[in-house]
N, C-alpha and C positions, 0 to 999 in steps of 0.2 A: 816672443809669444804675446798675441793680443788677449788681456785680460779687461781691461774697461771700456772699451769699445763695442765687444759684445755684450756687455750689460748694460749701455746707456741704448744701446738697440734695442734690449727687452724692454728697459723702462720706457721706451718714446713708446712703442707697441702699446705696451699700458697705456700710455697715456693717450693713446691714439681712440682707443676701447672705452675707457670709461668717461670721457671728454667728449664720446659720439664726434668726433672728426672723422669725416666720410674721407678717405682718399682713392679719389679717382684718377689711378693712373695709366698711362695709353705708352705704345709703343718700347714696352719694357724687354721684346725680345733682340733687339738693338743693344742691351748690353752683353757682353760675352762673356761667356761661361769661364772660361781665363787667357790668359794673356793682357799686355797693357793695353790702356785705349784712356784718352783724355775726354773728360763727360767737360765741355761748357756752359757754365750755368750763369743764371740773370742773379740778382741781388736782391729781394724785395724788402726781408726783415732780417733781425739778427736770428730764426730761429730755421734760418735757411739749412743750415751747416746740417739739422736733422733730417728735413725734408728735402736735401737733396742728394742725402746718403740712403733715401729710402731705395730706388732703383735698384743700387748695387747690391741691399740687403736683400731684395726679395730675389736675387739671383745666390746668395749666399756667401756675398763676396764685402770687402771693407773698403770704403772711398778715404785716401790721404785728400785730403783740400789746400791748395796754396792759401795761405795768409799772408796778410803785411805782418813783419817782425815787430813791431806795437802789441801785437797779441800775445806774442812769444816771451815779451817782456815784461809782460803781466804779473803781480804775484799770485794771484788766481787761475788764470787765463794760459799762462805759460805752461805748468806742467800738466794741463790737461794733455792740450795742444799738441804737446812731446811724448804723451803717454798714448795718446792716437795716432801717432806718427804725419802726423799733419806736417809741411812745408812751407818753413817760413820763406819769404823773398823781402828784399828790402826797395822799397819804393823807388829808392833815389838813386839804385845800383842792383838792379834785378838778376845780372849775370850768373849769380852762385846760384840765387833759388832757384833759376832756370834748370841749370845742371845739375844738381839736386832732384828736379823731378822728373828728366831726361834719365838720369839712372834709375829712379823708382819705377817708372814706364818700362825700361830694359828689365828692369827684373821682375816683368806682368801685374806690375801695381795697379789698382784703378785709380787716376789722380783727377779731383774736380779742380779747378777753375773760376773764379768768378771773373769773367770779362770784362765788365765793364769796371771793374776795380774798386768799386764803392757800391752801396744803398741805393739805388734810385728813388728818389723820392718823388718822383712822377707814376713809378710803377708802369713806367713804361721801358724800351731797354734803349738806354744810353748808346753812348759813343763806345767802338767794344773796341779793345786792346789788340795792336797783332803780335803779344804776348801767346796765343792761346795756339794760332796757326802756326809761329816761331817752332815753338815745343813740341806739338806734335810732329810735323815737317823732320824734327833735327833727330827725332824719339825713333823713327817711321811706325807709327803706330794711328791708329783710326781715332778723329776728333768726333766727341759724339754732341751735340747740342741737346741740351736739356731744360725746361722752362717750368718754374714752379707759376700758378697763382695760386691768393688767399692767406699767404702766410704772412701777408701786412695786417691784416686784420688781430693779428695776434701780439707781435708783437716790432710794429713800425719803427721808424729811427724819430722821436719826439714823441710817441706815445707810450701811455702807457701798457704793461705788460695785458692784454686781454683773457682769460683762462673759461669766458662765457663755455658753453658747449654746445654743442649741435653745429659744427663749422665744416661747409666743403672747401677743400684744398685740390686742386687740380695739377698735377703733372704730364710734363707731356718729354716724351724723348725720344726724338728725329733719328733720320736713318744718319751714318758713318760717314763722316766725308775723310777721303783719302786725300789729302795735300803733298804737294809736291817741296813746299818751300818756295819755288821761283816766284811768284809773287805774293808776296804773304797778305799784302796791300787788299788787293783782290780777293786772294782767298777769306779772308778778315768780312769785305763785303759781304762775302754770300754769306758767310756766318751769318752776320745780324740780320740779313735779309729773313733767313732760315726761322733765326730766333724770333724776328718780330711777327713771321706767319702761324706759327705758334702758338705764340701768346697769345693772338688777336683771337684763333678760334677758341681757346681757354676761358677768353673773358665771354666772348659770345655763348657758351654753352655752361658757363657759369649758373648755378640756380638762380632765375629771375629775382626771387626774396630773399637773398642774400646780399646785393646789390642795387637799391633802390637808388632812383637817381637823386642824384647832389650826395651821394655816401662820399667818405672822406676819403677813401679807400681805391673810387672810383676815378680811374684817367677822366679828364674831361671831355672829351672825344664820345666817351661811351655813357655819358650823360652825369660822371660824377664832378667832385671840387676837389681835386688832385691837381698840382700846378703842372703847366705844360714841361716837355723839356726841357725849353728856352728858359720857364721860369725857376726851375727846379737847378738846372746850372747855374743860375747869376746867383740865386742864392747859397748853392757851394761856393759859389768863388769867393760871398762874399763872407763866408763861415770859415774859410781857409785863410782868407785876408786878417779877419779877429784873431783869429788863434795863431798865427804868424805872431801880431802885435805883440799878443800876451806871450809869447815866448822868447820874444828880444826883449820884452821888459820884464821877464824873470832873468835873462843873461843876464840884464844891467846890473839889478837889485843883487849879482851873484860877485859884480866888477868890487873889486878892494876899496875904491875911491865913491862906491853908491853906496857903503856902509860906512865911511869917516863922518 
């Protein structure tokens, strides 16, 4: 039995109400009333995991979300995560979480997704995983694409947490693609093709004063100072590079002979 899942759904609602966060959402009869179906979603902020569990709430249903197992291992973080019945998968060896969600999908779960596997911090959609086509494909169950904006503004990966009020958030959730599996490659394509058509009418029908150009928030394309995604990658690689570092030189400082 889900007990805290439906009450962090009443309080986002609250919080949705007294915050004035206008959510405009389109194509919500795309989720189904039951049976399994995988929603694919973009990354913008960490406060994604609400706002992209709204869809299935307003049909009166619970979204399981894959995570990297970092979160799981959280001491915070972890027994939320388990108490939402959320799906860990492990980065480096994704096979169990696969299977894992491939049975939640079999027994009419709603499972989200995040495809591009991280944040984007272009706020545009990344390189997407064919993670997302694999599982639906193996599930046989309908892959739904889903694209949040606005929810960087709240709260981004380097900023701080934002709680201002009067914030529109845009959702948008595409019709069903039915995948075969035979080429996941392919089928992957159309996804972000899907996802990036999406997005792009999200942002254009975004409130004009919400977005003024050079906002930080803003792709650069559409007049803001948001790094491309050429630049918004080299700086992952090179944020993955540091923290590599600093993690062989906690090994060291762990080795018997870097404490003599």
């Amino acid at each position: 039995m889900d007990l805290a899942y439906p009450l962090v759904i009443k309080a986002a609602r609250a919080w949705f109400k007294l915050g004035d966060i206008d959510i405009r959402a389109t194509g919500l009869e795309h989720i189904p009333d039951t049976g399994g179906a995988l929603l694919a979603v973009n990354h913008l902020s960490y406060v994604d995991y609400i706002i992209h569990g709204y869809p299935g709430a307003e049909k009166g249903r619970l979204t399981r979300f894959i995570a990297k197992k970092e979160v799981f291992d959280n001491k915070i973080g972890g027994p939320v995560m388990r108490a939402f019945k959320h799906i860990a998968i492990d980065r480096a060896n994704g096979a169990e979480g696969m299977k894992v969600a491939v049975e939640q999908l079999h027994a009419g779960e709603l499972v989200g997704i995040f495809v591009e596997g991280t944040i984007s911090n272009s706020f545009l959609i990344k390189d997407v995983k064919t993670g997302a086509a694999r599982i639906a494909a193996e599930a046989g169950v309908p892959l739904i694409p889903v694209v949040v904006w606005g929810t960087q503004r709240i709260l981004a990966k380097g900023r701080k947490l934002d709680l201002s009020r009067h914030k529109t958030i845009g959702i948008a959730v595409g019709e069903p693609m039915h995948l075969t599996g035979e080429d996941p490659v392919a089928e992957t394509a159309d996804l972000k093709s899907r996802m990036e058509s999406m997005l792009d009418t999200l942002i254009r029908e975004h409130p004009a004063d919400e977005q003024p150009p050079g906002s930080w928030w803003l792709p650069k394309a559409y007049g803001g100072t948001a790094p491309t995604l050429e630049e918004a990658a080299a700086a992952y690689a090179e944020e993955r590079r540091l923290r590599e570092e600093r993690r062989q030189a906690k090994r060291g400082d762990r080795r018997p002979d870097a404490r003599a």
